[in-house]
C-alpha positions in Angstrom: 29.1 42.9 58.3 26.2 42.8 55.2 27.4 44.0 52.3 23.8 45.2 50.2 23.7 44.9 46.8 21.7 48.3 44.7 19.0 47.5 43.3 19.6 47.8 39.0 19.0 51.0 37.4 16.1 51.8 35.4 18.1 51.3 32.2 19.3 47.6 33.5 15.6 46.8 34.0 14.6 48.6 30.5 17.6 46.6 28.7 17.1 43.5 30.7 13.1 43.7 29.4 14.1 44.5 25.9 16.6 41.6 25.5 13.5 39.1 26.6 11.4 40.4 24.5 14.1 39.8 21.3 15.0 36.5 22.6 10.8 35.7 22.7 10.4 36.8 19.3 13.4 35.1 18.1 11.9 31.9 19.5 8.3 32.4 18.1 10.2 33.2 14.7 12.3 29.6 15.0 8.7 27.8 16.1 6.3 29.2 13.3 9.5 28.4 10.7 9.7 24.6 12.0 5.9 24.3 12.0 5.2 25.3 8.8 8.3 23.7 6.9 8.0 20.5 9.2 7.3 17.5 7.1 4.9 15.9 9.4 1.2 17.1 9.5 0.6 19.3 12.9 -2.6 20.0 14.4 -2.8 22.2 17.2 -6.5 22.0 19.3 -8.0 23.0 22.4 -8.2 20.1 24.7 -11.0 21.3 26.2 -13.8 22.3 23.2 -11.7 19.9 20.8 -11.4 22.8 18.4 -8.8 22.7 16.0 -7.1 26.6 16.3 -3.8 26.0 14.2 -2.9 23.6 11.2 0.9 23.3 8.9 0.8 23.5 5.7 2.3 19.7 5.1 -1.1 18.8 6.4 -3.4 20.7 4.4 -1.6 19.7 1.6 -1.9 16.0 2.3 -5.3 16.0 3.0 -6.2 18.4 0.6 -8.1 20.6 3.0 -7.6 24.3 3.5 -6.8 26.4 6.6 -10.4 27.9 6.8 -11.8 24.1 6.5 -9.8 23.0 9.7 -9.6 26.1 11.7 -12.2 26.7 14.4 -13.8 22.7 13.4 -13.7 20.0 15.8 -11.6 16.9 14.8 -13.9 14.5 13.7 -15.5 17.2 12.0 -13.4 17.3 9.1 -14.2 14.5 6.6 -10.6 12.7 6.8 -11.4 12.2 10.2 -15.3 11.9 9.9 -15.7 8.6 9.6 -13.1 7.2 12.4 -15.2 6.4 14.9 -11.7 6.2 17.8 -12.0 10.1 17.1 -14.6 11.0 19.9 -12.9 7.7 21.8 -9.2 9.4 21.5 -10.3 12.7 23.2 -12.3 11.3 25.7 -9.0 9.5 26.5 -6.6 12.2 26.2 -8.1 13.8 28.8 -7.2 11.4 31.4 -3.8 9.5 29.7 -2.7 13.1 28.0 -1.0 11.0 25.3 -1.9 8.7 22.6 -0.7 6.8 19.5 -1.3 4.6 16.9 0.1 3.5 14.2 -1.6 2.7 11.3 -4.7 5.3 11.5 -6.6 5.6 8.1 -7.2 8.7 7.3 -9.0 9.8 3.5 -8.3 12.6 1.8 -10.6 15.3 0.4 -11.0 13.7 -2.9 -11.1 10.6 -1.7 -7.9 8.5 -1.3 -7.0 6.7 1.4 -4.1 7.3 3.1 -2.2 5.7 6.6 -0.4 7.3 9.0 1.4 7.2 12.5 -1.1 9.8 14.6 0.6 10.5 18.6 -1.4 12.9 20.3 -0.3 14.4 23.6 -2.0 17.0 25.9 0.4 20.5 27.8 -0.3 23.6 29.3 0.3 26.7 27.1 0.1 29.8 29.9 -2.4 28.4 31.7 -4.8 26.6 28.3 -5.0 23.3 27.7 -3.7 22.4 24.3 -3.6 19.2 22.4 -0.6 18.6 20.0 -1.3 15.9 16.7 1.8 14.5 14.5 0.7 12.8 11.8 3.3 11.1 9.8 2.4 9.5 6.5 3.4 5.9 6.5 1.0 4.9 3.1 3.7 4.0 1.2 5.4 1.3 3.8 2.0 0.2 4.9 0.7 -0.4 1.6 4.4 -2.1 0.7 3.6 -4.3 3.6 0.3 -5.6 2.8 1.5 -6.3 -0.9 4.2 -8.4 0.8 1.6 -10.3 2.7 -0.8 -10.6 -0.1 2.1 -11.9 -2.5 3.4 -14.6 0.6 -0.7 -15.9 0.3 -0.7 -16.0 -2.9 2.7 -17.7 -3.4 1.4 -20.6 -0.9 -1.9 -20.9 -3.3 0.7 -20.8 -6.3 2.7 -23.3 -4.2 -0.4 -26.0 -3.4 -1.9 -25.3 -6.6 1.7 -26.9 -8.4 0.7 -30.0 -6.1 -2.9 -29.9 -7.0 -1.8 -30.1 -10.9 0.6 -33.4 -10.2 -1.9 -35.0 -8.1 -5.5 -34.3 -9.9 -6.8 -37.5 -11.5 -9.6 -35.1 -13.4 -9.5 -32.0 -14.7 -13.1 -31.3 -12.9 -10.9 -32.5 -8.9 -8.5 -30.2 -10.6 -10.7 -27.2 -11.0 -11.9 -28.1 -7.6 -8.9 -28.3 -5.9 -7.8 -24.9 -7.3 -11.4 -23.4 -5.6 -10.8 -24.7 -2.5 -7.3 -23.8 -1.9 -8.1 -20.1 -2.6 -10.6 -20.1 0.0 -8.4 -22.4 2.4 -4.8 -20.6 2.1 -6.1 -17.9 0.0 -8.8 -16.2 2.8 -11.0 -15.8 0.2 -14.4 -15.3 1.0 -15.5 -17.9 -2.4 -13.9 -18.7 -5.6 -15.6 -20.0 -8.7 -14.3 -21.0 -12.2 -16.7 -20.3 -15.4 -16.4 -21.1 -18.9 -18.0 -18.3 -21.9 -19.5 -20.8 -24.9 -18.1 -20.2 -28.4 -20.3 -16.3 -29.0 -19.5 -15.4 -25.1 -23.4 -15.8 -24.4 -23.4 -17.7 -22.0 -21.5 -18.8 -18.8 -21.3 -22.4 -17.4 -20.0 -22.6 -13.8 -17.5 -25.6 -13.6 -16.6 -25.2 -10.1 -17.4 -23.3 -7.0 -15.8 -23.0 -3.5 -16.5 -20.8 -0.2 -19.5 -18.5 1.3 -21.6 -17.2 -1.7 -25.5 -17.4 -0.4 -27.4 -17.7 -3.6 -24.9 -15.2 -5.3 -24.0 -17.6 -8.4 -27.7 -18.7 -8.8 -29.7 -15.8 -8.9 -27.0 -13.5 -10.3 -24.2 -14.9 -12.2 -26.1 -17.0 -14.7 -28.3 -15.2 -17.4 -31.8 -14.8 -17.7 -32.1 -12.9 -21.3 -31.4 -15.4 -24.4 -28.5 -14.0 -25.7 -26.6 -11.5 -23.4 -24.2 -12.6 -20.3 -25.5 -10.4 -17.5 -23.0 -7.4 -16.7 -20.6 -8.3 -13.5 -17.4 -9.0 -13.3 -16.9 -12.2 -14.6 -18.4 -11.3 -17.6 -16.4 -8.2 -18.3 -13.3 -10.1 -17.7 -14.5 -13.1 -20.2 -15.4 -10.5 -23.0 -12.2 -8.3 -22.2 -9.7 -11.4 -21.4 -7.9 -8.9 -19.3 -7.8 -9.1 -15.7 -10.6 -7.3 -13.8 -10.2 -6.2 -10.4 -12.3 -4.1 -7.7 -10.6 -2.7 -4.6 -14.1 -1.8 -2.8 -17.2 -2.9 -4.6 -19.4 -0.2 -2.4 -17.6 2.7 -3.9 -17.6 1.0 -7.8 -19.9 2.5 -9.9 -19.9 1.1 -13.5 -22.3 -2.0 -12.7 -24.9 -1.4 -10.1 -27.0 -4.0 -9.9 -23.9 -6.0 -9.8 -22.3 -4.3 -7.1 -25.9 -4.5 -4.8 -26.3 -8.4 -5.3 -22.5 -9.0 -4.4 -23.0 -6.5 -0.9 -25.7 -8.3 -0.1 -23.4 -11.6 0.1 -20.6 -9.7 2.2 -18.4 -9.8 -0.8 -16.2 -6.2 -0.7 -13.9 -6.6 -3.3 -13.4 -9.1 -5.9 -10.8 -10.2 -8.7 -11.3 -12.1 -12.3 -8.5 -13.6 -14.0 -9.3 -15.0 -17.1 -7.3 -17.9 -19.1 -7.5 -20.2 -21.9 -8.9 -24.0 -22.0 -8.8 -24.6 -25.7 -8.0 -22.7 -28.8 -11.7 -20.6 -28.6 -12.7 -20.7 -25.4 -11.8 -18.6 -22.3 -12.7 -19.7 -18.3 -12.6 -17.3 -15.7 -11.2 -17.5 -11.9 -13.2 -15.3 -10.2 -12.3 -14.5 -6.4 -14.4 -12.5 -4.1 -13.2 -11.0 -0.6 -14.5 -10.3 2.2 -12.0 -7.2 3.3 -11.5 -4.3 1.0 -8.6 -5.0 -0.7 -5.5 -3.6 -2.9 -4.8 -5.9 -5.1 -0.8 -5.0 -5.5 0.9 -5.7 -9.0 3.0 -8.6 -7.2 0.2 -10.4 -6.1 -2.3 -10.0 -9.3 1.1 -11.2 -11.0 1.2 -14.5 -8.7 -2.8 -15.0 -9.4 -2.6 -14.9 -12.9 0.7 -16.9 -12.3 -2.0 -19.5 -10.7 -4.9 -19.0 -13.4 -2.6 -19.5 -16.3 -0.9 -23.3 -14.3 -5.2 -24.0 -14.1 -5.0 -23.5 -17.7 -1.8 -25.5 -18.4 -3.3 -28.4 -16.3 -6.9 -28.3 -17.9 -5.2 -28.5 -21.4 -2.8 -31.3 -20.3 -6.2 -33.6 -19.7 -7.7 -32.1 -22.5 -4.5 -33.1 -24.7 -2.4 -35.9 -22.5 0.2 -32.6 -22.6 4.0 -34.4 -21.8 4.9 -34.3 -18.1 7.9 -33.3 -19.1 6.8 -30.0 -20.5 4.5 -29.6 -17.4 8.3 -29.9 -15.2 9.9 -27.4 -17.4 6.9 -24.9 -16.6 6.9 -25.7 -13.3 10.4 -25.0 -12.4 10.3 -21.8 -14.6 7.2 -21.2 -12.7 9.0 -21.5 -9.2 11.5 -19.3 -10.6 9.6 -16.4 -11.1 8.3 -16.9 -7.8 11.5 -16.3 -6.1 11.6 -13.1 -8.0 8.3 -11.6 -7.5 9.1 -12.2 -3.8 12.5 -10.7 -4.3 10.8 -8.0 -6.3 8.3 -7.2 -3.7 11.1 -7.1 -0.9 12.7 -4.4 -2.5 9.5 -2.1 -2.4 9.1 -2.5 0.9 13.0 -2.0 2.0 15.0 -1.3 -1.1 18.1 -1.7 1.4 17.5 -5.4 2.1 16.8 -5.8 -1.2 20.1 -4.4 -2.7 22.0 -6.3 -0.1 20.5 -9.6 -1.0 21.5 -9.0 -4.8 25.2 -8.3 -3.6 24.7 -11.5 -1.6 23.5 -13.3 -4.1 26.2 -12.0 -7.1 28.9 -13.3 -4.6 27.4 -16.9 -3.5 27.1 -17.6 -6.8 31.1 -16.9 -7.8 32.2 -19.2 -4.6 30.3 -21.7 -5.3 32.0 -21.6 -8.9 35.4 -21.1 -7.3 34.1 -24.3 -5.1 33.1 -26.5 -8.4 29.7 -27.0 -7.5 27.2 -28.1 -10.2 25.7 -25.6 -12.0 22.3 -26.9 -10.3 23.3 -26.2 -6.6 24.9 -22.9 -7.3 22.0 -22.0 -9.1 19.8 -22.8 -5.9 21.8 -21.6 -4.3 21.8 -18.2 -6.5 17.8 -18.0 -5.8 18.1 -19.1 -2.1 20.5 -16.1 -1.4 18.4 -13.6 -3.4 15.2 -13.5 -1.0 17.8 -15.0 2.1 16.0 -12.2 4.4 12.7 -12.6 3.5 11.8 -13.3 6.9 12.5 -9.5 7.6 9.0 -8.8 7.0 8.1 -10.1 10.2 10.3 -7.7 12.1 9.0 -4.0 13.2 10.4 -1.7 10.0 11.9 0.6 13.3 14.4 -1.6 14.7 15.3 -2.6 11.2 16.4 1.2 10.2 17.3 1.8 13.7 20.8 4.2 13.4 22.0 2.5 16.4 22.7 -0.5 18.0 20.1 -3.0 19.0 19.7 -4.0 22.3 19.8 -7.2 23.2 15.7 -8.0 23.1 15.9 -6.3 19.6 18.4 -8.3 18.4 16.5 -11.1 20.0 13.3 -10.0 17.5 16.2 -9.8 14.3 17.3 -13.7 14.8 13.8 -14.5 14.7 14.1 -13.7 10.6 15.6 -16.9 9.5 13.1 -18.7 11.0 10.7 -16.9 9.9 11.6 -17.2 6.3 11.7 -20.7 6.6 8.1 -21.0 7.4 7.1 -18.8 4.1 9.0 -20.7 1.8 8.8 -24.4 3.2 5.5 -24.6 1.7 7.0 -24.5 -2.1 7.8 -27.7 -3.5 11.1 -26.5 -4.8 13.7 -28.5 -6.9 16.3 -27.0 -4.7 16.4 -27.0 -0.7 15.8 -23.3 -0.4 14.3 -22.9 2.4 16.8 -25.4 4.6 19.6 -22.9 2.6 17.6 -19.9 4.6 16.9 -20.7 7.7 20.6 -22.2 7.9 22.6 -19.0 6.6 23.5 -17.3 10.5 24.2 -21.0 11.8 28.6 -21.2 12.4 30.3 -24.6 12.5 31.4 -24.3 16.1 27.8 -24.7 16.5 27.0 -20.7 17.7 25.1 -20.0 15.1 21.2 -19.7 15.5 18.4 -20.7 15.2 19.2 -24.3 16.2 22.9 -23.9 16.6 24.1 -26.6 14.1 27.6 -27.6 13.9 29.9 -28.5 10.6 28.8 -31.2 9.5 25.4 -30.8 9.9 25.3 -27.7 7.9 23.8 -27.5 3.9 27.9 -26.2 1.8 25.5 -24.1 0.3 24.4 -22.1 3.5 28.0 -21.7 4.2 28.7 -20.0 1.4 25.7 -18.1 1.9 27.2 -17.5 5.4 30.6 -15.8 4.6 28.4 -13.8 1.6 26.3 -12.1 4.0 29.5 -11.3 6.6 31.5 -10.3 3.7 29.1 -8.0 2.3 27.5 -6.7 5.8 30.6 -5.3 6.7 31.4 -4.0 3.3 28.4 -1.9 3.4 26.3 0.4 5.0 24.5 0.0 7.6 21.5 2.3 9.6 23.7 2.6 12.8 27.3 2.6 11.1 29.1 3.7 8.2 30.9 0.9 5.9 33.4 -0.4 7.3 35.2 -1.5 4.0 36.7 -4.7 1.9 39.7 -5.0 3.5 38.3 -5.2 6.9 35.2 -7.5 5.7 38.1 -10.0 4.1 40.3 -9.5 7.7 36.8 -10.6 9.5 36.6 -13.7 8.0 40.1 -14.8 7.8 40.0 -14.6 11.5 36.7 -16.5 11.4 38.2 -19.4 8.6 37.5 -22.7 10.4 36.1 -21.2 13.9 32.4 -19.9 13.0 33.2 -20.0 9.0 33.7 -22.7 6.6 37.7 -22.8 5.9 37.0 -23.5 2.1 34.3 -21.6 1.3 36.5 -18.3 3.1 39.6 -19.3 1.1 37.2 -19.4 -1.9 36.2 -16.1 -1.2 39.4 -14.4 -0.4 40.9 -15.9 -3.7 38.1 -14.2 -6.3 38.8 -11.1 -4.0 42.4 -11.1 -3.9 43.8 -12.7 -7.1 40.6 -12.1 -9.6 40.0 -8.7 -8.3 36.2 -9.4 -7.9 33.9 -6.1 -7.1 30.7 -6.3 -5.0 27.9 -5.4 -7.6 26.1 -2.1 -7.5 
């Protein structure tokens, strides 16, 4: 026997209809209120004319465009986009792929400012239409963090062989050389040149030159009319005694015919750092580049760093200056280093940063509780403060990831010791830093990494270092955990004492925790 089932009454059907049409407008209400409040540019277009038919308002506003300027305009159409040439390149490819991403795109704004952001593209059917869905997320402010990082890690190894270059120059003229060539060597400059003003700033004499320049210097630089230094760079830093910088010479406009004759040589951007070589006379370090550049406050502090040890080392010929004095500068010199580093760190990941000063706060009461000289625990002290330094070379997402790694990521993280070590090997240091670094994550049982050292072969300074980092680690926060506290950071390495961890440098530790009441620092 069927049993057959009524069909529903007109008022089921007329309900029925009416609650899909609430529960449709309900979700066009939630969709408009996330597009327009999302903070990630959206563009909507039609993957078929390329026409842009919807835009948010995070977008306008970060390009500084309205919604008449992007509606009903093709992509590359709009002038942040205008001059990308992977535009017509990207569409052409989403037709076939249907998704694309990259992650650094430079876009400009509408008044001109350059900006980089993370730009996925994919392609779906919207009742039957083809549409084309753009995320743009701003990353300026890491990417620009990043290349300040790199630019200060270049300029701390010209810093770093410029130090050797002052104790091993027999002249000051090798000396002014040697400070040329290593800026086009390590530096990546496209040429570097040192000039002197006479006594009334008429006239400059080159003392040194280095690098690619064509006939730059000799049909530019030098003047023609009695009386006047021609106007370029150089010469505005000599009379201003400031530092002088261009980020992208094409777009300068204050000296011309400057800015044509340094073009023509492929020079895009350019730097002058001035300094003194006797009591009325100023020299220039002038550094051209062949990339557009952003010259970051960290790195023009390093190059200045380097003009004013050029300066030092000129007036030590000139004067037969004490080595002595030269040492003292020196090591204050390296000093600073570690802190522009440090400093530049903790714009790129203020986290790191903060947990390297914690670190560093606590190596440097054990290794007082310990009795070691106030030399090594200061070494010590800067070692710890820029200990993951070598972060830089690990993708910023698996960093802030809020979960566990996997086991190839966490392959990539143990990579940052080493890493480290090959920045900072290149400074002459009174103090074994970089040995301190790459040492830190090696355990006396020998399964540490990166080379799995055992006890004995093991700096006491990276094992205090060692139970730092565990203790604070666990003490704080972390991207894919809460903190787990003290008490358990203290347990952890009680159970560790003499296994993976140094049994005096944990006892050490647990007694400035336990019986001196000792705080992490803030």
């Amino acid at each position: 026997m069927t049993l057959s089932v009524p069909p529903p009454s007109n008022g089921t059907l007329a309900s029925q209809t009416s609650s899909m049409e609430q529960a449709l407008q309900i979700s066009e209400v939630r969709y408009r209120r996330l597009f327009e409040t999302a903070q990630d540019g959206i563009l909507l277009l039609n993957a078929e004319t390329a026409r842009i038919e919807d835009v948010n308002p995070f977008l306008m506003n970060l390009l500084g465009y309205s919604h008449k300027e992007f509606i009903n305009n093709k992509i590359w159409e709009i002038g942040a986009f205008k001059d990308t040439a992977i535009n017509k390149e990207t569409f052409t490819e989403l037709q076939t792929s249907r998704f694309i991403r990259y992650d650094d795109l430079m876009l400009v704004t509408k008044n001109g400012v350059s900006l980089f952001v993370e730009f996925v593209s994919n392609v779906f059917d919207c009742e039957g239409v083809q549409v084309i869905h753009c995320n743009i997320r701003d990353n300026s402010k890491r990417h620009l963090a990043e290349i300040a990082l790199r630019a200060t890690t270049r300029a701390l190894k010209m810093l770093s062989e410029g130090s050797i270059a002052l104790v091993n120059s027999e002249t000051e003229n090798i000396l002014i050389t040697e400070y040329c060539r290593i800026a086009v060597e390590l530096g990546g400059y496209q040429m570097a040149w040192v000039g002197k003003a006479d006594n009334n700033n008429n006239k400059i004499t080159m003392l040194a030159r280095a690098g690619q320049d064509g006939e730059y210097l000799e049909s530019y630089i030098f003047p023609r009319q009695e009386g006047n230094i021609e106007c370029s760079l150089t010469s505005l830093s000599l009379r201003s005694k400031q530092v002088e910088c261009v980020d992208n010479i094409s777009l300068y406009t204050k000296m011309p015919s400057w800015c044509e004759k340094a073009l023509a040589c492929g020079f895009q951007s350019a730097i002058a750092l001035p300094f003194n070589i006797d009591n009325d006379r100023t020299a220039c370090l002038t550094l051209y580049s062949s990339k557009i550049d952003c010259w970051s406050f960290p790195e023009r502090k390093l190059l200045q760093k380097m003009a004013k040890e050029l300066s030092f080392g000129i007036l030590v010929f000139r004067t037969a200056a004490s080595k002595i004095q030269y040492e003292i500068e020196l090591r204050h010199s390296l000093e600073q280093i570690i802190q522009i580093v440090a400093n530049t760190i903790e714009e790129r990941d203020p986290y790191t940063a903060g947990h390297q000063k914690r670190v560093a706060a606590l190596c440097t009461k054990i290794a007082k509780e310990l009795g070691l000289s106030s030399e090594r625990t200061h070494g010590l002290h800067l070692a710890a403060s820029i200990h993951d330094l070598g972060k830089i070379g690990i993708p910023a997402e698996i960093l802030a990831k809020p979960r566990r790694l996997t086991e190839l990521e966490f392959g990539l993280i143990k990579e940052h010791s080493t890493i480290a070590f090959n920045i900072i090997k290149v400074v002459d240091f009174p103090w074994p830093i970089a040995d301190i670094i790459v040492q830190h994550h090696e355990r006396i049982d020998g399964s540490g990494y990166p080379m799995g050292l055992k006890e004995a072969n093991i700096l006491n300074e990276s094992k205090i270092l060692a139970v730092a980092d565990v203790v604070e680690a666990m003490a704080s926060h972390r991207p894919y955990r809460q903190a787990l506290g003290i008490s358990a950071a203290l347990n952890e390495i009680k159970a560790q004492r003499g296994i993976t961890l140094d049994a005096e440098a944990v006892d050490a530790c647990l007694r400035i925790f336990n019986d001196q009441n000792y705080k992490l620092v803030e």
